[in-house]
N, C-alpha and C positions, 0 to 999 in steps of 0.2 A: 520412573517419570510419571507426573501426574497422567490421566488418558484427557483427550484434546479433543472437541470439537471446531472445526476449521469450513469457517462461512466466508461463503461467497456469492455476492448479488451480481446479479449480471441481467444487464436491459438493452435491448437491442446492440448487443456484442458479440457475436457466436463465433466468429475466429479468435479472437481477445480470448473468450472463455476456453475456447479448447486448448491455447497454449496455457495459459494458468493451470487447465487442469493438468498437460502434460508435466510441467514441473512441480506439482503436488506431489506426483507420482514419482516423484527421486527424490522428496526429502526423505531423511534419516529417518526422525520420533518414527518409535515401533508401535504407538499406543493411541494412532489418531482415528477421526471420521474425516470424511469430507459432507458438508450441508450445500448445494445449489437452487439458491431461490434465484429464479429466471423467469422473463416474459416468454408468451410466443415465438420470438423471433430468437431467441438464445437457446430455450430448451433443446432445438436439434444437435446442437453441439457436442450435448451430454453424453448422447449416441453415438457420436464420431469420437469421442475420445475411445468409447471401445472400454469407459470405466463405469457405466450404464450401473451395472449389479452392483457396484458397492459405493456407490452414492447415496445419497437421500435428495432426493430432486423435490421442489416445493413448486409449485406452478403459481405467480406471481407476477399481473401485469400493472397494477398500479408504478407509476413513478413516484416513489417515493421510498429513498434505501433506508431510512428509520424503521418504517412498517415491514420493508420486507427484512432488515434484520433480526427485527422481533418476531417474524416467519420462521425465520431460521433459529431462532434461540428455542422457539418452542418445541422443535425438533431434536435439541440441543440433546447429548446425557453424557458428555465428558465432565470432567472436572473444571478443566478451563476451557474456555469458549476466547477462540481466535479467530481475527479477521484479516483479508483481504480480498483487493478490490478484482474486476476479471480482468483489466489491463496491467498486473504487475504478476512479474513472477519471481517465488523466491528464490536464492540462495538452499542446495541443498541440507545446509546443519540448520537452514532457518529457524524451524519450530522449537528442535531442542535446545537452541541457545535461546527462545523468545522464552520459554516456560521452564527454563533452569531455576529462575529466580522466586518460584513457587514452591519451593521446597523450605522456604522461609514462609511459615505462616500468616506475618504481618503485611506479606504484598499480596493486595488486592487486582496490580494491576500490573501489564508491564508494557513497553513501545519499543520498537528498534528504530534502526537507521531506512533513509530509502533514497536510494543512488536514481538519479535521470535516466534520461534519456542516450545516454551516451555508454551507458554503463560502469561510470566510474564517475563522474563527480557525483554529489549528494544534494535531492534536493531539498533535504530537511534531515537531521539531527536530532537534536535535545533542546526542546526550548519550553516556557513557562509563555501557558494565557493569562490573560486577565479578564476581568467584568464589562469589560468597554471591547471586547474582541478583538484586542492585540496580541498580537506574539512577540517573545522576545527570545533572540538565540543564550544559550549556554551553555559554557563550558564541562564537561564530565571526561572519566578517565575514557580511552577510546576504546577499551579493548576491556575491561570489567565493569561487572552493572552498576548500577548508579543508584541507589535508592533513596527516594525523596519524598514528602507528605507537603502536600498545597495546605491552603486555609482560607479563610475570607478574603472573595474577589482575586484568588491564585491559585494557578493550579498547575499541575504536571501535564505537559498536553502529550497526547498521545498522536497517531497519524492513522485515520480510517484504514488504510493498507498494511499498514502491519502492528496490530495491536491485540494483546489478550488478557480478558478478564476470567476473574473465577467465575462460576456459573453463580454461582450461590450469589453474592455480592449483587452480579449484573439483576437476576431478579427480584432482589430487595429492593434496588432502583428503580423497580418497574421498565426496567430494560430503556431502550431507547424513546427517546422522546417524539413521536410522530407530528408533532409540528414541524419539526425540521425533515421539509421532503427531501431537502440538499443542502450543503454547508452547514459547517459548526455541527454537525449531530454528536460528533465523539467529543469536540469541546464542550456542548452541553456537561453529557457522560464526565469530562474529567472538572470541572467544576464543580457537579453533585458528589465526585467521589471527594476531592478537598475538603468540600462542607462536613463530610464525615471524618475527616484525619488521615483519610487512608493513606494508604503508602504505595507509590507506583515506582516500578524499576523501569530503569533506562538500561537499553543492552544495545550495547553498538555494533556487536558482532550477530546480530538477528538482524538480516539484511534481506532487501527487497529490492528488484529494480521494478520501476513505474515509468511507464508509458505514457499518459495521457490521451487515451485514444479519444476522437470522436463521438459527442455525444450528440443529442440535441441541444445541451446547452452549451458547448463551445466546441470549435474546430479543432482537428488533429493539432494547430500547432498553436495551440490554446488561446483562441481569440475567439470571443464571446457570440453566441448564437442572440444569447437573452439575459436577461440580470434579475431577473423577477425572482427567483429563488432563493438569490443572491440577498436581496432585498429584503424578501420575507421575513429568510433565516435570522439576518442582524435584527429587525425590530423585533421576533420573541427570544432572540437571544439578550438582548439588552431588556428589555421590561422583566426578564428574568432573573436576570444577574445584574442587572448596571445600576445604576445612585434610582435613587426613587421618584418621580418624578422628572424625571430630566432625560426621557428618551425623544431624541431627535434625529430625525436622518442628515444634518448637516453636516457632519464630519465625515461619516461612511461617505456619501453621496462624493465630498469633495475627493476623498480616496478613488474611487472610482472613476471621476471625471479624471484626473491625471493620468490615471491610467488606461483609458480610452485614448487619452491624448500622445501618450507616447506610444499607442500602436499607433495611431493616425500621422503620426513623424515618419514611422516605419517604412511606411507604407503599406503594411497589414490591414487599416479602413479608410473607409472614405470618410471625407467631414460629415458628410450625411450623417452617417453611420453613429456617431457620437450622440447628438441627440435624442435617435430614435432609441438606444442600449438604454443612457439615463431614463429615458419613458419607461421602460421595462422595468427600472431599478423602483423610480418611483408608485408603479402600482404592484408591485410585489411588496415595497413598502406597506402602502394602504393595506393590502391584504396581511400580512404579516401583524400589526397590529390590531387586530380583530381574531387571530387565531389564538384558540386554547389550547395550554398542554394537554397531552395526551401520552400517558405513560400509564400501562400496566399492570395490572397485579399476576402473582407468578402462574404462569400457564399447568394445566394438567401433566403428569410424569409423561415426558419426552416417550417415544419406539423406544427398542433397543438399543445399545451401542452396536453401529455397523463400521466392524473397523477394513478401513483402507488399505490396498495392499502398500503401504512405504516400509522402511528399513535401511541398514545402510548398506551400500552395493561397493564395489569396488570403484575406484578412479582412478579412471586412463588420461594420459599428457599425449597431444598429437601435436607435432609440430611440421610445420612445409612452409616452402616457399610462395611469393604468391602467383608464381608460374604455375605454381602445382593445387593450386587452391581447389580444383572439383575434385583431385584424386580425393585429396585429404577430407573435404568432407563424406566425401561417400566413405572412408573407412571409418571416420567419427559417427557417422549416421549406422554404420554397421556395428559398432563397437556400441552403440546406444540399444539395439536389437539386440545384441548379446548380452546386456543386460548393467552397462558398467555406467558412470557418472563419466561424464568426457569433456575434456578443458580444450578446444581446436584452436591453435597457434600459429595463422599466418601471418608472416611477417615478408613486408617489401624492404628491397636494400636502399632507405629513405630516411626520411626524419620525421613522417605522417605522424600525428596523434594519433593516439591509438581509441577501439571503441571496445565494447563487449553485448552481446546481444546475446538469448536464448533463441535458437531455431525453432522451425515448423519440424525439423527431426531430433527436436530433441538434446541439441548440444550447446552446451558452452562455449561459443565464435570470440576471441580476442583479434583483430586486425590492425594494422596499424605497421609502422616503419622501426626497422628494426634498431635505429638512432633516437626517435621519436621517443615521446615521452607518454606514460598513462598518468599516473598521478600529476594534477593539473598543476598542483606548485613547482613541482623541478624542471632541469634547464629541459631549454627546445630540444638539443640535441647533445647523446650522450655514446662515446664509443664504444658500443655493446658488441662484444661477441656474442652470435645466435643462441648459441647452448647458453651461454650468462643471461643473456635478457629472457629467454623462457623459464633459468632457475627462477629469476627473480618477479617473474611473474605470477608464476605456482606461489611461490611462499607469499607474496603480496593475500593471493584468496585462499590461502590453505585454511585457514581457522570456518570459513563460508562455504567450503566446500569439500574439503578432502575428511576419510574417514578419521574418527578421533582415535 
């Protein structure tokens, strides 16, 4: 396998970031780094993961994840350089499936899948940008990479959290574009890479799950603190890539107003609220069209490679009741201290939907009713026998998590 640089910005998130780093620490790839550029308020983290010595910690308080991923790039001395964000965490075979498709010379680029909040649906796929900052979904095999090359005004988009480029590539680009403090920065990136032909793989079996924690710019349950960024990013993203002449905020803008609007249906804002967001939108706008790219030439030879301790470890199935739910975690919590990959399975004699979550110990929690359905398309309720519904739950994440 190629060796892997694996960046990660973190800004006032330091719980977020220690679980991230915790499941860095159970992927498989035997050939990685870990890069943490973080603020103030995140760096303590790095110390409480207890993975301090074989990091590379960048100390990094601007907001602005373009600049600090170019932080971290400069650090960079793998072959391929992968991201994600410090609210997601991967899937253990994450890496190696993300950077399999590098073994083919002609990709430049690759994206996986990234499941919700729930840990089972997806809240993005495979889909193509365009020059006007649309996305559009598409279809690819679900379980083999996809290899595709953009071109003018099209591109292969990738997703900031689970994404990796060659190093090489990334800084012929001049790496990221620091105009873009927030949104579209990797759309930039796959845009620039189109304009060259390159060739980016789709890998569906390179999976993340993403949180959406808390930022300053929106709420745990994703409603908007501010839009200015939001604003910005579209206006250098359109005088960049869109028709020449014809950048206007009327279209974004009317996007935006609807969707303020169906949180205000919600009941997630107040009418006020509306208004005052669009303001934001509108002088992040202003600003946004006054700002210059800013993209790089290749930085000085990275430190050393400081490799990470990952690998592949064994995988344990724990299954209990949900009467028995504290035994059960404390053996998964212990079975994690011993050193294994651990799938914990409680199931109520019910029809609950089921979720998945990584813990604060460490383990893989499936919960849910043991009639109840995980995959969101099939029926509500199915007569599973215990032992069948945990077979069939393994084999659902075996390719994301059990060893190959």
């Amino acid at each position: 396998m190629p060796s892997v640089s694996v960046i990660v910005v973190s800004n006032g998130r330091p719980d977020a970031l220690r679980r991230c780093l915790l499941a860095l620490s159970q992927i498989d790839h035997p050939d990685c780094e870990v890069i943490v550029v973080a603020d103030a308020a995140s760096r303590p983290a790095i110390a409480a993961s207890g993975l301090a010595a074989v990091i590379k910690a960048v100390a990094f308080d601007a907001p602005n994840i373009s600049a600090a991923r170019n932080a971290g790039l400069s650090q960079a001395a793998g072959d391929i350089v992968a991201f994600i964000d410090d609210d997601a965490v991967p899937e253990p075979r994450w890496l190696s499936h993300l950077t399999a498709p590098f073994d083919d010379p002609t990709v430049a680029a690759a994206g996986g899948f990234v499941r919700g909040r729930n840990g089972i649906d997806f809240q993005w796929r495979a889909r193509l940008a365009f020059a006007d900052a649309e996305t559009t979904p598409i279809d690819v095999d679900y379980v083999m990479p996809t290899l595709m090359a953009g071109g003018p005004r099209r591109a292969v988009k990738t997703e900031g959290t689970n994404m990796a480029v060659r190093r090489t590539t990334l800084l012929d680009l001049g790496g990221f574009d620091e105009a873009f403090a927030f949104y579209l920065d990797e759309t930039d990136l796959n845009m620039r890479l189109a304009l060259l032909g390159a060739t980016t793989a789709i890998v569906p079996l390179a999976q993340v799950h993403h949180g959406f924690a808390a930022s300053a710019r929106r709420r745990a349950d994703r409603v908007p603190r501010t839009l200015f960024q939001i604003g910005a990013s579209l206006a250098v993203f359109l005088r960049k890539h869109g028709p020449a002449g014809r950048v206007t905020p009327t279209a974004a803008r009317a996007h935006q107003r609807r969707r303020l609007l169906r949180l205000m249906v919600s009941g997630r804002l107040m009418p006020g609220d509306v208004g005052r967001l669009l303001r934001t939108f509108d002088a992040g706008w202003a600003e946004g069209m006054t700002r210059a790219p800013a993209q790089h030439p290749a930085p000085p030879a990275p430190p050393p490679f400081l490799r990470f301790p990952t690998g592949p470890r064994p995988h344990r199935v724990i299954q209990v009741r949900s009467w028995r739910a504290q035994a059960g975690r404390a053996a998964a919590a212990q079975a994690v201290r011993d050193g294994a990959i651990v799938s914990l399975y409680i199931l109520s004699p019910t029809a609950l939907f089921h979720r998945v979550r990584f813990t604060e110990s460490g383990v893989w929690e499936q919960t849910g009713g043991q009639f109840g359905k995980s995959d969101r398309s099939g029926r509500i309720c199915q007569p599973w026998r215990a032992a069948s519904r945990v077979q069939y739950e393994v084999a659902r994440q075996q390719a994301q998590r059990l060893p190959e």
